[in-house]
Legacy VTK file of the C-alpha trace (Angstrom):
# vtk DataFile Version 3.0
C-alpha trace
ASCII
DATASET POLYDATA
POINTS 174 float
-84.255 -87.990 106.570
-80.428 -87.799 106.133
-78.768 -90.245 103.702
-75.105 -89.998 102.832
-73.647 -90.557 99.385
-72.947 -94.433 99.584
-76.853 -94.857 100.897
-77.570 -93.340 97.907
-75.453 -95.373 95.446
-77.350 -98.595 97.514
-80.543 -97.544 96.538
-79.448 -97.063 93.420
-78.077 -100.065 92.785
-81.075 -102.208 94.147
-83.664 -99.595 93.105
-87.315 -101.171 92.169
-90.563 -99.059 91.097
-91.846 -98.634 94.343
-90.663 -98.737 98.024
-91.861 -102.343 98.426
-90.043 -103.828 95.888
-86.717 -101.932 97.254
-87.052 -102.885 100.122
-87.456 -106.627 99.520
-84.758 -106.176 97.322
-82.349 -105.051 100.106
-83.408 -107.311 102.338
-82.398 -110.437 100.223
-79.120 -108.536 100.093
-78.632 -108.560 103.633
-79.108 -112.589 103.729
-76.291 -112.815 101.357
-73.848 -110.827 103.081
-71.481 -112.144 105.549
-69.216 -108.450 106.603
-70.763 -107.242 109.687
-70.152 -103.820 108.540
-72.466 -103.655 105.313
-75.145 -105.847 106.675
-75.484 -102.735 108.850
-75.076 -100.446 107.194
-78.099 -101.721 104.311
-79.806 -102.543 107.599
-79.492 -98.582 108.557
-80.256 -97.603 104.789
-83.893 -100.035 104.778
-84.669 -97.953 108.239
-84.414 -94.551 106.739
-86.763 -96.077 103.751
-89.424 -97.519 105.805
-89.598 -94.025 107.716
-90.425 -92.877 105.034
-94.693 -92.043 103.715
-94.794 -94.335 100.428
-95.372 -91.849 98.174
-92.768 -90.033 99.081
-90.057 -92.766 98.865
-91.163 -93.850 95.504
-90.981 -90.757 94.057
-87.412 -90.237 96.039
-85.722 -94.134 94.531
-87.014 -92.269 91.153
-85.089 -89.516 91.877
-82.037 -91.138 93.109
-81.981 -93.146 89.954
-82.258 -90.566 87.690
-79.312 -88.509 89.729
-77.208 -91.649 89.437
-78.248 -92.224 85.349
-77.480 -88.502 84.294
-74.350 -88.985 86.516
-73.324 -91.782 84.521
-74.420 -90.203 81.260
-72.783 -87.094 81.823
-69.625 -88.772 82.449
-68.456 -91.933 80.661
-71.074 -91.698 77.375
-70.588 -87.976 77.360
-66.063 -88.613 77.299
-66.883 -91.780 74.645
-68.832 -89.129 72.236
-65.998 -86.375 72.849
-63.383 -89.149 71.914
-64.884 -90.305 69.032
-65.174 -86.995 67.699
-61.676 -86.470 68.615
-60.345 -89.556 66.865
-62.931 -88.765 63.833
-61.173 -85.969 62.951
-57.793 -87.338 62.818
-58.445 -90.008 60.631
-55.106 -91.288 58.485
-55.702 -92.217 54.714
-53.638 -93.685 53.032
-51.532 -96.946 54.008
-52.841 -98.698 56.529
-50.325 -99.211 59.797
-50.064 -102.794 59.635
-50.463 -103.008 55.724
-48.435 -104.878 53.541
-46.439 -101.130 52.091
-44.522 -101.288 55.329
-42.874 -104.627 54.699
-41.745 -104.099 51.390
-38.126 -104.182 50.835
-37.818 -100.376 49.112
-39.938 -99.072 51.601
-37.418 -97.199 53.672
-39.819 -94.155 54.940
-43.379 -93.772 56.850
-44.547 -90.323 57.019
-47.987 -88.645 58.150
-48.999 -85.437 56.075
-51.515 -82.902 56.233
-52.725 -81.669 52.566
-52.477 -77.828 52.664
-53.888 -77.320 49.370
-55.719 -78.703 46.406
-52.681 -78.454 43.961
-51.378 -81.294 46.171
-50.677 -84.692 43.920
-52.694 -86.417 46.983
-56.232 -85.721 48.273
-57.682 -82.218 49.384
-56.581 -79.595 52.007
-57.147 -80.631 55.137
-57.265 -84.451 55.139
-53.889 -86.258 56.537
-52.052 -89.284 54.878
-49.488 -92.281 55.977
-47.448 -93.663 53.570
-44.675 -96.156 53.518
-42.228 -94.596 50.665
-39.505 -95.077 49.152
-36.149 -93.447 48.670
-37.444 -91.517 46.076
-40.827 -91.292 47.261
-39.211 -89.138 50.781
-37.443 -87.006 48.045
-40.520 -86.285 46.245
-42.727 -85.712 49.558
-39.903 -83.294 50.850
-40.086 -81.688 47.430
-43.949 -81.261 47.653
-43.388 -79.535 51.115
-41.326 -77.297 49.832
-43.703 -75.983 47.562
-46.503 -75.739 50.264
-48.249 -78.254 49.281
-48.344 -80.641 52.218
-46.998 -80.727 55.769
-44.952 -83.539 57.044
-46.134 -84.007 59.974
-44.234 -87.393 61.010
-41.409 -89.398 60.024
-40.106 -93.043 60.799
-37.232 -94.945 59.290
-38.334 -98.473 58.178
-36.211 -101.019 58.200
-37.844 -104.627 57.782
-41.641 -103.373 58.712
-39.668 -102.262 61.922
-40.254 -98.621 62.511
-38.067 -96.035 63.964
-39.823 -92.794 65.030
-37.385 -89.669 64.402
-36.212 -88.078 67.873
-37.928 -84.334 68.378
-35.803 -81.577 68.963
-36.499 -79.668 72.050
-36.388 -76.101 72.052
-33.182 -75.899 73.837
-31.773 -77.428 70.601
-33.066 -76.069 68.249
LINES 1 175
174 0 1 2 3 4 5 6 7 8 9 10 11 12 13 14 15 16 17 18 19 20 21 22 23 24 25 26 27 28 29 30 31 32 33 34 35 36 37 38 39 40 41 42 43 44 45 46 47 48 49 50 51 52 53 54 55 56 57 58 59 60 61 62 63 64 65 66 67 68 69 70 71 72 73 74 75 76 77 78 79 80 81 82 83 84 85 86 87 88 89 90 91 92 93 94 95 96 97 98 99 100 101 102 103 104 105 106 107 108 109 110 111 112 113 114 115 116 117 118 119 120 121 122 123 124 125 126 127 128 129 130 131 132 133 134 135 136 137 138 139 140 141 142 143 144 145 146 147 148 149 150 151 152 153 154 155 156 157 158 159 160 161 162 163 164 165 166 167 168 169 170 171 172 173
């Protein structure tokens, strides 16, 4: 028995236990389909199944549903656990993005940091910060960089909550 890929996703999608139960299955499918085209080809796909010895095609729907399950596993549930890892590990403490720091009127600064040691005056090495800051608060970040304490790794002008992400360099101008 030959059966191409889209046979296969039919089956899957109107598997049952057993052959009989498939096959009814399809065959109430075919009643509610009105394109000439996919009434035959189910019609094709429910031939190639009732060729088939019953045990046989039971164990083969099994199969076909387990192909199409650790296909589905192994793609979207397997990228969703990947991502949240991912986003785990670049969690921001601090000030929240839509908290109430960025509106004030003296905050003038948002900035992400990494904490590169544990003489920082924030957190531990290795955990990353937003803050809305002040004037003085920038000077005394930059300050704290320059003793190797943390890394700014972002900065934004903010002007009325409204922020405005500092341009990159490229290489070329750099």
């Amino acid at each position: 028995m030959r059966i191409t890929e889209n046979e296969l996703k039919i089956i899957y999608q109107y598997s049952a236990e057993n052959k009989v139960e498939t096959l009814n299955r399809l065959e109430k499918v075919i009643s509610e389909i009105k394109e000439e085209t996919t009434k035959n080809f189910i019609k094709n796909t429910i031939e190639k199944l009732q060729k088939t010895a019953e045990p046989e095609c039971s164990n083969f729907i099994k199969n076909v549903k387990k192909y199409f399950l650790n296909k589905k596993d192994n793609s979207i549930h397997q990228k969703l656990a990947e991502a949240r890892i991912k986003s785990s590990s670049a969690i921001l403490l601090g000030h929240d993005l839509m908290g109430e720091e960025r509106f004030m009127k003296e905050a003038h600064h948002m900035i992400t940091l990494e904490v590169l040691n544990d003489n920082s005056p924030v957190g531990h090495k290795g955990e990353r910060y937003r803050f809305f800051l002040s004037d003085e608060g920038y000077k005394n970040a930059k300050i704290s960089e320059q003793r190797g304490e943390i890394k700014i790794k972002s900065h934004a002008s903010v002007f009325c909550g409204k922020l405005y992400p500092d341009k990159k360099l490229s290489d070329r101008n750099r």
